[in-house]
Backbone as JSON Lines, residues from 0, in Angstrom:
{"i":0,"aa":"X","n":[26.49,-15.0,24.72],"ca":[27.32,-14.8,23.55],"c":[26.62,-15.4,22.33]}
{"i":1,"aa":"X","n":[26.49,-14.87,21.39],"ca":[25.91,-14.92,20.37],"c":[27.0,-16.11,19.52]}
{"i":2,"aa":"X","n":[26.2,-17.11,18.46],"ca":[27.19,-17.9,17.68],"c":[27.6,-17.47,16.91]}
{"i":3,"aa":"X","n":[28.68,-18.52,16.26],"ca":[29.3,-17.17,15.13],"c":[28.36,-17.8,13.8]}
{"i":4,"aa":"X","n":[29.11,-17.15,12.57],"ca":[28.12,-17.75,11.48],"c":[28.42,-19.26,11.15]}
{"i":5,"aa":"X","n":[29.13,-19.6,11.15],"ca":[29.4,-21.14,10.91],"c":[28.61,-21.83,11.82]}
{"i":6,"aa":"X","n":[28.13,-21.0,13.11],"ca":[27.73,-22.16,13.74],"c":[25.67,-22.57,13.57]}
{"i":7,"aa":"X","n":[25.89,-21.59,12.74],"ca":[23.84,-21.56,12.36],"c":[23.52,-22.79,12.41]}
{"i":8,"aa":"X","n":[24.35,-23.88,12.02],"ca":[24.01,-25.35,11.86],"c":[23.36,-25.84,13.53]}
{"i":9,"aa":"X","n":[24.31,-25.41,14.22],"ca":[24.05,-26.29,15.6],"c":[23.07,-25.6,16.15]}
{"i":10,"aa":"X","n":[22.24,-24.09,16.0],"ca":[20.87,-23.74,16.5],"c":[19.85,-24.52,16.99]}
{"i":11,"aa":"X","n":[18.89,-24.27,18.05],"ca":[17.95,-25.7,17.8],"c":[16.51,-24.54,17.74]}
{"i":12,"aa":"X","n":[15.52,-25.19,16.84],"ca":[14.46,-24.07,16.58],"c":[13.18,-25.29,17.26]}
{"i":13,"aa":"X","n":[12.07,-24.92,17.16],"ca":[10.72,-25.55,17.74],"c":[9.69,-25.33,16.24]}
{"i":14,"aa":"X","n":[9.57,-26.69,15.8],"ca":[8.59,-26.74,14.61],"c":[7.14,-26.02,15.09]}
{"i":15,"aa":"X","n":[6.83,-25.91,13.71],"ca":[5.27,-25.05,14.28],"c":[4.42,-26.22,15.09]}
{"i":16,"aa":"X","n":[5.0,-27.57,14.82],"ca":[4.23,-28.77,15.46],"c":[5.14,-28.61,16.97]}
{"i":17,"aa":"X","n":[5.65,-28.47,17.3],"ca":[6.38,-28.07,19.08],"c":[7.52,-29.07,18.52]}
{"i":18,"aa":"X","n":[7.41,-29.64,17.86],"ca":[8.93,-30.22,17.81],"c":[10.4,-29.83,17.74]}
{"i":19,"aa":"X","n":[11.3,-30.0,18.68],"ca":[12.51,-29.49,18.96],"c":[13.57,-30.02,17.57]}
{"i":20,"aa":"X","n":[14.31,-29.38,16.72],"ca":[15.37,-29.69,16.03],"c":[16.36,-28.88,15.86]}
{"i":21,"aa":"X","n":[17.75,-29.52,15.49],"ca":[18.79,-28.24,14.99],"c":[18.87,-27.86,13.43]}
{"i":22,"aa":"X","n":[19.11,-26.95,13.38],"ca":[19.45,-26.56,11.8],"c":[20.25,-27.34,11.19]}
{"i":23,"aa":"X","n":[20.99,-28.52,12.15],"ca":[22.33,-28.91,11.47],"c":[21.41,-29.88,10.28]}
{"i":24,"aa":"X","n":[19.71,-30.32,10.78],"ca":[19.24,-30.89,9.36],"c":[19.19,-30.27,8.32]}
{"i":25,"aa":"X","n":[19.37,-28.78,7.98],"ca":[19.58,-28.74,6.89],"c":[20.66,-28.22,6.28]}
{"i":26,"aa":"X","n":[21.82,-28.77,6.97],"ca":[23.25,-28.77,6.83],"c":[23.34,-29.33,5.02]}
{"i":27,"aa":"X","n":[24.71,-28.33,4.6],"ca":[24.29,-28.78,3.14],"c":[23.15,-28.26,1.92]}
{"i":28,"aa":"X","n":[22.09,-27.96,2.68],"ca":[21.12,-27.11,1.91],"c":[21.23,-25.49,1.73]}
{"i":29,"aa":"X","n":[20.9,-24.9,0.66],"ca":[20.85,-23.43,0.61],"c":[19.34,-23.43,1.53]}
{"i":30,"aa":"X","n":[19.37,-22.53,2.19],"ca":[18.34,-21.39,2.97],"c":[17.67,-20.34,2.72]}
{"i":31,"aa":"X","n":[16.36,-20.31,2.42],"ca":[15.93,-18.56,2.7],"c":[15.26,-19.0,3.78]}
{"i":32,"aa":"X","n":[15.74,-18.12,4.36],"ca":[15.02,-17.52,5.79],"c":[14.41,-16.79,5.93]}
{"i":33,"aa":"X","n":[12.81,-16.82,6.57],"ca":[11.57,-15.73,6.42],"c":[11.02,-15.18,7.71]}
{"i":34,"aa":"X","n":[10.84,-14.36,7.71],"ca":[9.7,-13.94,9.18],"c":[8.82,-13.98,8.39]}
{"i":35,"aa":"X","n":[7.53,-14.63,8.55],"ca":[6.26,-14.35,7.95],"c":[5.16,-13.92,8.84]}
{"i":36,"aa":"X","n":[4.04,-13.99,8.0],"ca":[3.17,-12.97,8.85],"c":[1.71,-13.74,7.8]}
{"i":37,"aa":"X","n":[0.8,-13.86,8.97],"ca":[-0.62,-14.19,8.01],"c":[-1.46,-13.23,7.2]}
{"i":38,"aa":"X","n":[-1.21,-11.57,8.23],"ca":[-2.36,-10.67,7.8],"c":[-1.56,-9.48,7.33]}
{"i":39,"aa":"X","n":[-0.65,-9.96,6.88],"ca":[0.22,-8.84,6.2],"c":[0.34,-8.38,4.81]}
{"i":40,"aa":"X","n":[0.14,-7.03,4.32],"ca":[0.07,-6.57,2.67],"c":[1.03,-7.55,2.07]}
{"i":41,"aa":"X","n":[2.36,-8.25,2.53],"ca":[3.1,-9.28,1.97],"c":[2.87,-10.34,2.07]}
{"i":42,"aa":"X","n":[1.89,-10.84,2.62],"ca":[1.23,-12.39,2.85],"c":[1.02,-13.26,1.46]}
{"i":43,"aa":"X","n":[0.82,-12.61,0.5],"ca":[0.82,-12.97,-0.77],"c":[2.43,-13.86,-1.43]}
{"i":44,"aa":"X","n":[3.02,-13.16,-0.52],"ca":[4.3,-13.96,-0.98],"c":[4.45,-15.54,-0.67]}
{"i":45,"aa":"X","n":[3.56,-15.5,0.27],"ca":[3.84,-16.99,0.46],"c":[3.62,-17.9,-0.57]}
{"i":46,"aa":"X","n":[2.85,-17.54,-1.8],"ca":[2.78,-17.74,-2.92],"c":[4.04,-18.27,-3.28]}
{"i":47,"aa":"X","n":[4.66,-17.41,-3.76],"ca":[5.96,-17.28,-4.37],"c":[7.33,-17.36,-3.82]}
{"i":48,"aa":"X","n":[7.13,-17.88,-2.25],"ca":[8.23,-18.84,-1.86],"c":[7.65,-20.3,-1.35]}
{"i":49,"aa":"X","n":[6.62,-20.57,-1.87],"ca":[6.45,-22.11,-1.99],"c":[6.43,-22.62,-3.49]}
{"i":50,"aa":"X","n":[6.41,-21.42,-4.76],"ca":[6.8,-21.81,-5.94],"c":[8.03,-22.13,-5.84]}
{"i":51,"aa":"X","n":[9.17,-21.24,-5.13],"ca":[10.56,-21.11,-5.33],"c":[11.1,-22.5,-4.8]}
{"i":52,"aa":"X","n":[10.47,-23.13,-3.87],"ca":[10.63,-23.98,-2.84],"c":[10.41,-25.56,-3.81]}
{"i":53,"aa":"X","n":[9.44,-25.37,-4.72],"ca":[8.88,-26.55,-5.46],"c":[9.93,-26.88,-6.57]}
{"i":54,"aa":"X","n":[10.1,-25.36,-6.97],"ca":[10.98,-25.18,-8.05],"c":[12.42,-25.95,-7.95]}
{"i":55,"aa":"X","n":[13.39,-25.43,-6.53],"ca":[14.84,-25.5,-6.26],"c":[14.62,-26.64,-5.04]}
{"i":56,"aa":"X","n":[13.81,-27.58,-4.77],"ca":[14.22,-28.11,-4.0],"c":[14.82,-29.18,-4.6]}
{"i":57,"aa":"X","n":[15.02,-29.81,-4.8],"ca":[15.72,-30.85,-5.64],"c":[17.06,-30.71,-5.87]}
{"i":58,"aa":"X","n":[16.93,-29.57,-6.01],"ca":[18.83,-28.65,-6.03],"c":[19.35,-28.22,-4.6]}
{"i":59,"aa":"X","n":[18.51,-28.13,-4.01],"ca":[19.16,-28.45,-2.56],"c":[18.49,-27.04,-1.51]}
{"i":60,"aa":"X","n":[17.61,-26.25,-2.61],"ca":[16.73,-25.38,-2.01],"c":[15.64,-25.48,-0.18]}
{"i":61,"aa":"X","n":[15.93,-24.65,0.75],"ca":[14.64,-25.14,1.51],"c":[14.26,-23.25,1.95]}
{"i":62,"aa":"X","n":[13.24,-23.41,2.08],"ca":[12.54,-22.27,2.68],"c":[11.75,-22.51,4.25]}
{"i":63,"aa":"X","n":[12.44,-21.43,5.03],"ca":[12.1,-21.88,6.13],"c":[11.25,-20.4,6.82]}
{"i":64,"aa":"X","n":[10.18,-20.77,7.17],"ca":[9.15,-19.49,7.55],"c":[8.99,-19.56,8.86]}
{"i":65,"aa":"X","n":[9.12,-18.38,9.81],"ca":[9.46,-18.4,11.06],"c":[8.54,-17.31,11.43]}
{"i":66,"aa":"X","n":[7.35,-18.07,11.81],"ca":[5.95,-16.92,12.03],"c":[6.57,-15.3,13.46]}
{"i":67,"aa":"X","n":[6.08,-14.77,12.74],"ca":[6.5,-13.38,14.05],"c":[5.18,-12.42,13.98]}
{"i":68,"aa":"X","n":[4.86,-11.95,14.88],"ca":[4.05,-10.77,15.62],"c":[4.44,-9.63,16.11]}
{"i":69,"aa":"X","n":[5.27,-9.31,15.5],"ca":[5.94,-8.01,15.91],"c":[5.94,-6.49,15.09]}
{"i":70,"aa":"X","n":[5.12,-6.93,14.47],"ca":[4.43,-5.83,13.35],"c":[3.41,-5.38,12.95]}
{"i":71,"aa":"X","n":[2.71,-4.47,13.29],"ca":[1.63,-4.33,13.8],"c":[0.55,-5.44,13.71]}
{"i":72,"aa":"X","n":[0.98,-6.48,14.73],"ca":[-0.25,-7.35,14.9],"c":[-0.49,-8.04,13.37]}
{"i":73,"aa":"X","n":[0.01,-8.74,13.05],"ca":[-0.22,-8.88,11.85],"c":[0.07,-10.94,11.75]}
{"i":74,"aa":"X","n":[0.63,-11.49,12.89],"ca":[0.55,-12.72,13.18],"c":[-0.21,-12.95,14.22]}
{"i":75,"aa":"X","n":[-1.48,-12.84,14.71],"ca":[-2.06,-12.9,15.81],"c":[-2.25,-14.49,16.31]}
{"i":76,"aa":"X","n":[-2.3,-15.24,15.66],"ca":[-3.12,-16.82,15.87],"c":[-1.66,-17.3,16.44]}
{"i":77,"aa":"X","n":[-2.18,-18.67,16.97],"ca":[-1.56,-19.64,17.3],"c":[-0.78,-20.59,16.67]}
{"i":78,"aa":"X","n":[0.15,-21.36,16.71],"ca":[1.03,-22.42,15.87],"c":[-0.21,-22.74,14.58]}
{"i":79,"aa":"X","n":[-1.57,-23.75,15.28],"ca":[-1.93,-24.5,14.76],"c":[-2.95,-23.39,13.75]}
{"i":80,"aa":"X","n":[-3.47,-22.59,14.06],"ca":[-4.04,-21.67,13.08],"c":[-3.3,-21.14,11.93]}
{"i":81,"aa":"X","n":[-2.04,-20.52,12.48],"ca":[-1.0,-20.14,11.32],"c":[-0.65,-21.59,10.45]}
{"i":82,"aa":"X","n":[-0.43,-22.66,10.87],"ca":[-0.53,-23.85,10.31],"c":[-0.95,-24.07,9.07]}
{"i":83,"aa":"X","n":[-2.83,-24.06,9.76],"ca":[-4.11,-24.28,9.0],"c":[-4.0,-23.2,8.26]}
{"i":84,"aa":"X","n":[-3.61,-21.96,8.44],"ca":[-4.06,-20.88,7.41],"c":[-3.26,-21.3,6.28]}
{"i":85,"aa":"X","n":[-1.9,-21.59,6.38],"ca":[-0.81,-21.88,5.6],"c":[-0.97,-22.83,4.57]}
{"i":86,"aa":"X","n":[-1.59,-24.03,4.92],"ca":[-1.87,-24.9,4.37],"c":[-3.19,-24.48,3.23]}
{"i":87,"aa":"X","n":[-4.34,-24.21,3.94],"ca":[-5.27,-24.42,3.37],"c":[-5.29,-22.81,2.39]}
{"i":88,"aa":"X","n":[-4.47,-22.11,3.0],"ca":[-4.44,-20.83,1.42],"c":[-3.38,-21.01,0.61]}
{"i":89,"aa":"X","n":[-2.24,-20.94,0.95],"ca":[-1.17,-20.94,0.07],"c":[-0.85,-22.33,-0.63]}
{"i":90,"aa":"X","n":[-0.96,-23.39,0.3],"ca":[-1.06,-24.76,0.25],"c":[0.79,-24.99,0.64]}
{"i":91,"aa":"X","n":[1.29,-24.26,1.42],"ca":[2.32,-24.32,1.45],"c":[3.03,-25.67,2.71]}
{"i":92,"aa":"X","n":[4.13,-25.93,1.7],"ca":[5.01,-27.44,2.44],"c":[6.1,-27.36,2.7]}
{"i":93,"aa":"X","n":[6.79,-26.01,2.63],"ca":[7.89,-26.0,3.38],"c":[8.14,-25.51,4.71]}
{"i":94,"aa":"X","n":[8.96,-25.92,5.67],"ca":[9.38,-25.83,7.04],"c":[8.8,-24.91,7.13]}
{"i":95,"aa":"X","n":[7.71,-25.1,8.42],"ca":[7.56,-23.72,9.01],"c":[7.95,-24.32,10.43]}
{"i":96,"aa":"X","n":[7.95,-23.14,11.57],"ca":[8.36,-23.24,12.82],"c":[7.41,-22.17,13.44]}
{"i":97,"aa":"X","n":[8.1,-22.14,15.2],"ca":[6.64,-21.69,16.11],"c":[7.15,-20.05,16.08]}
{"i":98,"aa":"X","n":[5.92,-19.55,16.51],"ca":[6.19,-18.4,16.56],"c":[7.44,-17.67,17.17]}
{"i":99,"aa":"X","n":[7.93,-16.33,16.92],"ca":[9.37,-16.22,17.22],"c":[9.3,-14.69,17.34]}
{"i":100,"aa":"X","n":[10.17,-14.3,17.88],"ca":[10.66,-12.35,17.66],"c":[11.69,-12.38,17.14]}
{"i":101,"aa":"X","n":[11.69,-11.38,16.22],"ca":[13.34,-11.26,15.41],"c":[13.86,-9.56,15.71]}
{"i":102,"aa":"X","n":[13.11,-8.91,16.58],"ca":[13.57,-7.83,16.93],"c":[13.86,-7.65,18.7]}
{"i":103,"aa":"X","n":[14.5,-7.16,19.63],"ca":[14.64,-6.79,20.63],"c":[14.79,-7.75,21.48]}
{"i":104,"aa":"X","n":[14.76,-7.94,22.8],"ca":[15.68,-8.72,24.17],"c":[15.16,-10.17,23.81]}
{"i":105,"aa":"X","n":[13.95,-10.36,23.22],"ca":[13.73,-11.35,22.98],"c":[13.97,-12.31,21.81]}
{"i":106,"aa":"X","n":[14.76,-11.58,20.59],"ca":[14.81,-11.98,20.0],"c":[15.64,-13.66,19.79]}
{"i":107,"aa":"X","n":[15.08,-14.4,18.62],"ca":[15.33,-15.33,18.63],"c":[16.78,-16.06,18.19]}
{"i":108,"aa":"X","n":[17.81,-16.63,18.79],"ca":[18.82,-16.85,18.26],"c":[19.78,-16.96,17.09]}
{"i":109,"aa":"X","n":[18.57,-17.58,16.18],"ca":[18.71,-17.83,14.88],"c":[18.6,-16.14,14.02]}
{"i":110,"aa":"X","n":[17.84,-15.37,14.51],"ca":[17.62,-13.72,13.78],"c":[19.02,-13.07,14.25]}
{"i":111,"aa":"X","n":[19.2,-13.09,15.99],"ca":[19.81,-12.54,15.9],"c":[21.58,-12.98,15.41]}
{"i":112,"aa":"X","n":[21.94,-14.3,14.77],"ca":[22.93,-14.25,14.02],"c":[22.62,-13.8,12.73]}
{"i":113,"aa":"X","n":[21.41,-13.97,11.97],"ca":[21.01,-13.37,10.96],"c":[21.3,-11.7,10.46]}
{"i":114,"aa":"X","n":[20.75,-11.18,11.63],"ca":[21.21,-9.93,11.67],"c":[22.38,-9.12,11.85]}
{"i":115,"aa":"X","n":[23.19,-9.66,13.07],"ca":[24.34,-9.65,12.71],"c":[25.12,-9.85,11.49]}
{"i":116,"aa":"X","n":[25.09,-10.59,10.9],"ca":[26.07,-11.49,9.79],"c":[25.45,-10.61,8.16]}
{"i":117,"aa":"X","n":[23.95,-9.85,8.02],"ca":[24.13,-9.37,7.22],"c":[22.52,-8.23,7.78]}
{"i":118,"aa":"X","n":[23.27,-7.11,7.69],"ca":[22.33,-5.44,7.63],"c":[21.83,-5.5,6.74]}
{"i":119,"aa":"X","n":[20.72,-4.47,6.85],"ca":[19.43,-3.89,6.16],"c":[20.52,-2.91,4.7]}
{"i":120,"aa":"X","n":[19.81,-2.46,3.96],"ca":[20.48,-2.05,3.13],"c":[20.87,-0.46,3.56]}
{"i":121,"aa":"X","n":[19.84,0.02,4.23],"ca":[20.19,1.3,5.43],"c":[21.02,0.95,6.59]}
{"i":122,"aa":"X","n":[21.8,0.04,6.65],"ca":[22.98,-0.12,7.6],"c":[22.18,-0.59,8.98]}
{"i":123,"aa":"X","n":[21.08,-0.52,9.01],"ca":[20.14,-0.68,10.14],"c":[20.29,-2.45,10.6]}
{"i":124,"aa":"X","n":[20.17,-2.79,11.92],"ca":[20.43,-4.4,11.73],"c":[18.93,-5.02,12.36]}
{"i":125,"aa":"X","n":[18.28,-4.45,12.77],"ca":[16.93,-4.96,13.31],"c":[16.24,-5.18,11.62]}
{"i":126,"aa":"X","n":[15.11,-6.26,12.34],"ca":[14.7,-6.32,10.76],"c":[13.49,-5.26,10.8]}
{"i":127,"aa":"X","n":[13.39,-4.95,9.44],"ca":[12.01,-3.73,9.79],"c":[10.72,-3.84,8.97]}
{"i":128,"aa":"X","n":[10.42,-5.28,9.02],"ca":[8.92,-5.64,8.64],"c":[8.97,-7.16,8.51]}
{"i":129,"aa":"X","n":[7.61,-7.91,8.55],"ca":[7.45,-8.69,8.03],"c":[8.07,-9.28,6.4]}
{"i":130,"aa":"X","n":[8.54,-10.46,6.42],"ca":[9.27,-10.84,4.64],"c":[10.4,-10.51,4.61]}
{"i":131,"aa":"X","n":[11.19,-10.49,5.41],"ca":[12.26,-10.32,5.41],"c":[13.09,-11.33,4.85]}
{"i":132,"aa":"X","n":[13.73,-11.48,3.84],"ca":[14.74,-13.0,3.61],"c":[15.74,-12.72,3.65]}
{"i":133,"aa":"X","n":[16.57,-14.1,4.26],"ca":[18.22,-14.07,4.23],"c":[18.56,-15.2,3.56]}
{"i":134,"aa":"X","n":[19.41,-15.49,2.99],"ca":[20.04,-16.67,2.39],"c":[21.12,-17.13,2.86]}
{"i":135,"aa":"X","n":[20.94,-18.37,3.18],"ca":[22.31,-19.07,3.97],"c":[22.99,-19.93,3.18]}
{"i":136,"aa":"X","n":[24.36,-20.14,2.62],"ca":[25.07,-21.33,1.84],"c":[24.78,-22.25,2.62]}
{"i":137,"aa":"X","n":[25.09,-23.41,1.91],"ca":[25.25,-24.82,2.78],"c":[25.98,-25.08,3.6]}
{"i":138,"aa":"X","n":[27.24,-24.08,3.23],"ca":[28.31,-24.08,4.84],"c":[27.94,-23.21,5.88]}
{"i":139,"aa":"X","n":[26.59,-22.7,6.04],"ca":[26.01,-22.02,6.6],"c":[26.53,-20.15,7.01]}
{"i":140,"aa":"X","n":[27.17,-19.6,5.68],"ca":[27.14,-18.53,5.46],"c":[25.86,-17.66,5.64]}
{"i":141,"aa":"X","n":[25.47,-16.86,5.75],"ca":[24.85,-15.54,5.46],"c":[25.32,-15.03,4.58]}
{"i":142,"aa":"X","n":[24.96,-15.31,3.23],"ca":[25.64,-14.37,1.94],"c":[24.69,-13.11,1.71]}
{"i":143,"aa":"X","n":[23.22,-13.21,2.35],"ca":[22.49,-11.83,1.62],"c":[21.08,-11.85,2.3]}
{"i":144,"aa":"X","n":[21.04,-10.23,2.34],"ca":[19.43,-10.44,3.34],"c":[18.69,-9.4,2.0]}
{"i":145,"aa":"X","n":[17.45,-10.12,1.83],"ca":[16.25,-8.9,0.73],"c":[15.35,-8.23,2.08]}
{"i":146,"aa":"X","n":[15.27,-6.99,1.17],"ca":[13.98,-6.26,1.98],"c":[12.98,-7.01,1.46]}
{"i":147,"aa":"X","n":[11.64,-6.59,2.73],"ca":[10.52,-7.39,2.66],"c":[9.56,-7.15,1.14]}
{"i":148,"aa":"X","n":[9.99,-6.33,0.46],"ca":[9.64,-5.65,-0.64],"c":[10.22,-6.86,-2.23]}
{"i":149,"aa":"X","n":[11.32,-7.19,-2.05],"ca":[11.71,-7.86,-2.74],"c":[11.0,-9.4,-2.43]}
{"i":150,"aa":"X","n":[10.24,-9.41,-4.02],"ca":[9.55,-10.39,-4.19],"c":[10.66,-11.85,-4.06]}
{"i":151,"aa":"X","n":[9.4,-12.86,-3.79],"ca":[10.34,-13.57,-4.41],"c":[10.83,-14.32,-5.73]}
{"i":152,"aa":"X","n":[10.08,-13.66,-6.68],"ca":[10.04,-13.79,-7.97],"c":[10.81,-12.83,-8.24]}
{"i":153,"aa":"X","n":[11.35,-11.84,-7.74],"ca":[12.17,-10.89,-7.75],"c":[13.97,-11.77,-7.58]}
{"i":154,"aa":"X","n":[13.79,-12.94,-6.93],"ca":[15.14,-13.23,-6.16],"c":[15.7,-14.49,-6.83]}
{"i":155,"aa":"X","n":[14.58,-15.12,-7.77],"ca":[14.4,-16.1,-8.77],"c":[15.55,-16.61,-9.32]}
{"i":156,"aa":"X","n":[16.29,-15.51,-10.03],"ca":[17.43,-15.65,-10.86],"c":[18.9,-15.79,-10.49]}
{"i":157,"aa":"X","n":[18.77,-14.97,-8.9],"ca":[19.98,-14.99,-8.32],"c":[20.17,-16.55,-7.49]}
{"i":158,"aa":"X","n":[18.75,-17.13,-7.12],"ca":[18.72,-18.12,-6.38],"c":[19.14,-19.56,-7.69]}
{"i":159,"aa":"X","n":[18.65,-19.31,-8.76],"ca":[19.1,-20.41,-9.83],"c":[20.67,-20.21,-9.77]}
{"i":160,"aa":"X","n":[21.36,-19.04,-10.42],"ca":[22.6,-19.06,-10.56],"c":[23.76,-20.02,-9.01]}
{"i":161,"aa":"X","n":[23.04,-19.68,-7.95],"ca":[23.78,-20.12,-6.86],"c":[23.34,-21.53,-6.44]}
{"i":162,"aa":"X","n":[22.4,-21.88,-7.31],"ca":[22.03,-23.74,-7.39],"c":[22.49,-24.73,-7.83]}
């Protein structure tokens, strides 16, 4: 049985370092939630959700990137490579975690309340690419999922107003 949305807090995810935690740490914080990807035409974004991340954290912002391979091959490496890539290109410092599926039997707990709780804008509930974001309130709502298309300089304004 799947949790409901209130309960996103008590999830427990595996840091990209193997470390076990629940979401309930970032109980209180707004959320975007990412599938990312290293070798993907959207890889560039990581840019621009570690600006967003620098920008709103202080306001209670966190960005959390949840490496996946489920698109054409486009996360191939390991924790510690996706890591190193992360770091040393984007220079990015917010939460990442271990690799994950957000589509089919395997998918990962945390996607699939994600998905549930808010569809594709085609009514579709699987996600259908890499960059996918969802935004979670601090009471751990699902208020809104962007296609992977929507920058995140694109999401800028809506994310200030709700800060």
């Amino acid at each position: 049985m799947l949790p409901d949305m209130s309960e996103i807090h008590d999830l427990e995810v595996t840091t990209i370092d193997g470390a076990r935690e629940k979401l309930s740490k970032y109980a209180g914080r707004t959320l975007l939630i990412v599938n990312v990807a290293s070798k993907c035409g959207f890889t560039p974004q990581y840019a621009g959700l570690e600006a967003l991340y620098r920008k709103y954290a202080a306001r209670g912002l966190v960005v959390l990137g949840f490496p996946c391979d489920q698109f054409g091959h486009q996360e191939p490496g390991g924790e510690a490579e996706i890591r190193a890539f992360c770091s040393q290109t984007y220079d990015v410092t917010f939460p990442m975690f271990a690799k994950i599926e957000v589509n089919g039997s395997g998918t990962h707990p945390v996607y699939a309340l994600l998905k549930r709780s808010q569809r594709a804008p085609s009514g579709e509930q699987d996600i259908e690419w890499n960059f996918t974001k969802f935004l979670v309130s601090p009471t751990g709502e699902v208020v809104r999922r962007y296609a992977p298309k929507e920058t995140p300089e694109s999401i800028d304004a809506e994310l200030e107003a709700r800060l």
